[in-house]
Structure formats: C-alpha cells, structure tokens
N, C-alpha and C positions, 0 to 999 in steps of 0.2 A: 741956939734957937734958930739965927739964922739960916744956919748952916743947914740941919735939918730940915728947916722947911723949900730951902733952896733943893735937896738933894729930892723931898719930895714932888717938889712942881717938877723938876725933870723927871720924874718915871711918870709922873701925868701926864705932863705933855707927848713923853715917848710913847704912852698907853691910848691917848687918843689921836696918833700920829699910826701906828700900826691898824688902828681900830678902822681910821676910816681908808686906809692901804685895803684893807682887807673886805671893805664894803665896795669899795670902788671898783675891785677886783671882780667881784660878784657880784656888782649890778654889771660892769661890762660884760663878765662872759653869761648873763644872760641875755644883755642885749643881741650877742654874737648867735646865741643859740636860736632865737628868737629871727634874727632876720635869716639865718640857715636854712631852719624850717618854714617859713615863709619864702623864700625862694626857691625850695622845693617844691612846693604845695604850688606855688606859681607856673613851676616849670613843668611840671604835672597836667594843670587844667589847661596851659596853653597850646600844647601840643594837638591834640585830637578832641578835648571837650567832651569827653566819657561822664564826667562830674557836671560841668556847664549843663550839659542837656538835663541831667538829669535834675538838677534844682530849679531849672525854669519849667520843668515837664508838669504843671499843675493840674491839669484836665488833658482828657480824653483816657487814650490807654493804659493800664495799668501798669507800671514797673515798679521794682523792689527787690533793692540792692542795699544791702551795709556798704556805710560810704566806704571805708579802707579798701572795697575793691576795685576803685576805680583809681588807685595810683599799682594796683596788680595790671589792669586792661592799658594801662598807657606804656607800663613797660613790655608787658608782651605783647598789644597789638599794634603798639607806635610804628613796627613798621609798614605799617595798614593807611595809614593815615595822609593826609594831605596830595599834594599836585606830585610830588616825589613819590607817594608810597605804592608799594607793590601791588597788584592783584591778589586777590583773600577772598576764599569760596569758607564757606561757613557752616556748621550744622550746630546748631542748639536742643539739646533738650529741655523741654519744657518750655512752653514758650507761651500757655492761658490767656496772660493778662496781654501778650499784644506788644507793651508799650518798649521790653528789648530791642525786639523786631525794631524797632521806628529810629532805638539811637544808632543801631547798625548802622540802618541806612542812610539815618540823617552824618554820622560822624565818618563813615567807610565812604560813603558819596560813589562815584566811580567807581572806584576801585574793589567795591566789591560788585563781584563777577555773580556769584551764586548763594544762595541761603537757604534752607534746609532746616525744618522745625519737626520735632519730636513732641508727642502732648497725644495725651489717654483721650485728649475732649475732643468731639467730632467738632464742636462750632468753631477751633480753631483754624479751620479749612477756610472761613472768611480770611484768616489773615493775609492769604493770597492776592486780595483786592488792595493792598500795601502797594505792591511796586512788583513787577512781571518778573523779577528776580524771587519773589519768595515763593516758596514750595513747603507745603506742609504734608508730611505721614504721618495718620493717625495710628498709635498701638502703645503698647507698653513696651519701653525701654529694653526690658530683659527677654522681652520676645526672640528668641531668635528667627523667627519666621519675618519681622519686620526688620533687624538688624539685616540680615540677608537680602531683605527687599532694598534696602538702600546700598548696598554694595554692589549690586546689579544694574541699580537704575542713576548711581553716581560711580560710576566704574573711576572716573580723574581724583576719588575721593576732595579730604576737605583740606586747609590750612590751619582751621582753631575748630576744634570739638571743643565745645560747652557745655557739661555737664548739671544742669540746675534743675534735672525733673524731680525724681518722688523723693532724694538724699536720703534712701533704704538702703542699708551698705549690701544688700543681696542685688539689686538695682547696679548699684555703683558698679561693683565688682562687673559683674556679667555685661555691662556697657562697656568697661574698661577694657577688659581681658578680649573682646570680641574689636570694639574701635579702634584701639590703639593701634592695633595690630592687620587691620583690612581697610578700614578707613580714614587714618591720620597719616596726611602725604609727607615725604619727607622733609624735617627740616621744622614742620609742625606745632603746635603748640595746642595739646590736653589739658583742660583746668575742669577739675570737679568743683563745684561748688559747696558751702555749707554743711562742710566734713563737722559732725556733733561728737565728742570724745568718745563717745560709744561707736561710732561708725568707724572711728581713727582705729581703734583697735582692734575690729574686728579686719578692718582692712590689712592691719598687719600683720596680724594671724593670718589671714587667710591667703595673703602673694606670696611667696616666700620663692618665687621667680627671680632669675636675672633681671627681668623684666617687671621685679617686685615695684610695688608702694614706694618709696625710698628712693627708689632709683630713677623712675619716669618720670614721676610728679615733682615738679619744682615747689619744693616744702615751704611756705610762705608763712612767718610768725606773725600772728594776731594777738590785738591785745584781748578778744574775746571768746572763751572755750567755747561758745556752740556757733558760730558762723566764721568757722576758717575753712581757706583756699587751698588744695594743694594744686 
C-alpha cells in the first residue's frame, strides 16, 4: 500500500510539475508576443503619426480610414516624414471629406512640396483654402481628358499616387494603367485603396501586363475581405 501510493504521489507530482512547465511556457510566450506587438504598434505611431492624428481628429473635416492602413502609410511613407525626411509631392484621388488633405499636411509638414486632389465634387475646390500647396482638379478618375490635364499641368509628376476615389475596378484599372505609367516618378509608391474581392478579381483578369496587378502593387494581407490595400 505504501509503496503504491508512494509510486502514485510521484506521477502526481511529476503531472503537476509538467502542467505548470507548460503554463509557464504559455503564459510567457504570450507575454513575449504581446510586448512584440505592442512595440510595433509603438513604433508604428511614433514615427510620422498617420494613426495619432487620426484618433484625436474629432471634429471639423471628414476622414475615413480602416485603422490597419496606417501601419501600410508609415511603412511606405516613413520616408516622407520628419526633419530628415525627403521631399513628396502627392496626388490623391478622392479627397470630399477634406479631412486626408489636413493629415498630409499636418504629418508631411515641410516636406511636402506639392498635393494634388482628384474628386467628381466641384465644392472640393475650397480645399485649396487648406494650405497654398493644395491643388484640386475637378473630374472623373477615368476621364482621360482630366488624367491628361494633369500630366501637362504636373509634368515633375508625383512621389505617392493615392488611389481612394469611386473603388470601381473600371476606375481603378483606367487610373492605374494611365498613372503608373505618366504620373508615378520614379522610385514612387502606388497604393489603391479598398480593393472589394470583387474588384481583386476583376483586376486580375483584367492586367495580365508585365506591368500586371501582381507585379506593381505591393500586395498587403488584411484581416478583412472588403477593405484591403494593394
């Protein structure tokens, strides 16, 4: 009897010796994962403040961004940013609510040179009264009569084409295939916004270019099918 009960308090003890090895385990490497991701997220909003601005932005102009795009804008436009960062002329499509326009300016500071607004609305012309840097053309996207007009009137083209106006992949496509290729200076950085899995697809039917979908756009995975980046 003893003996037995001896042999069973030692696989006890071994059983609650391994148990809590294995909790200890998993609670640290969550703690680990846990300050990882918190020091990214950190190192993320410290940089340029794409995020910052946008969560104190309570009133006046309108902006509306899914958060996860603003750890996309710190890696591609980081080097836009601060007393170091380079010169960045800019063109946005769609730019209604205004309140884009304002983080540019307020987060690019300096350093940006020029900005350039796309947007169907004629009242988007006030945006101009922003900052002497901003310039608005009024038209549709796939106009080519307005894409032309700004090829002519920004011959130095831009550094980041922002793609956020109508996300009609007929839109998309016809902005792409004409900017990329007249208006994005080299070295540049393209980003479509609010690619819908219906527009992903028809985008990829529809390049089938060197200069394909695939190839240009820096493919960014989201955790959510209707408002991904490429």
């Amino acid at each position: 009897m003893r003996t037995w009960y001896r042999v069973r308090s030692y696989r006890a003890s071994l059983y609650h010796t391994l148990f809590a090895f294995f909790f200890v385990v998993v609670f640290l490497g969550s703690l680990v994962n846990t300050w990882t991701r918190n020091k990214s997220n950190l190192t993320v909003v410290e940089h340029c403040g794409f995020r910052s601005f946008f969560e104190s932005h309570s009133k006046g102009l309108g902006i509306h961004k899914w958060l996860h795009y603003f750890q996309v804008y710190e890696r591609e436009f980081g080097r836009y940013c601060g007393l170091q960062g380079l010169k960045v002329r800019m063109l946005e499509i769609g730019v209604q609510s205004g309140g884009s326009i304002q983080m540019w300016l307020s987060r690019f500071g300096n350093n940006l040179e020029l900005f350039a607004g796309v947007d169907v609305n004629p009242m988007t012309r006030n945006w101009t009264l922003l900052d002497e840097r901003v310039h608005i053309e009024v038209g549709s996207q796939s106009d080519e009569a307005l894409l032309n007009r700004l090829h002519a009137k920004y011959p130095d083209g831009f550094d980041i084409i922002l793609d956020d106006g109508s996300h009609l992949a007929r839109d998309m496509i016809a902005t792409f295939e004409y900017a990329f290729a007249n208006l994005l200076r080299p070295g540049g950085v393209y980003v479509t916004e609010d690619i819908t899995q219906e527009n992903s697809i028809v985008c990829s039917e529809r390049i089938q270019t060197p200069a394909g979908c695939a190839i240009t756009f820096r493919r960014i995975k989201q955790p959510c099918r209707a408002n991904t980046v490429l």
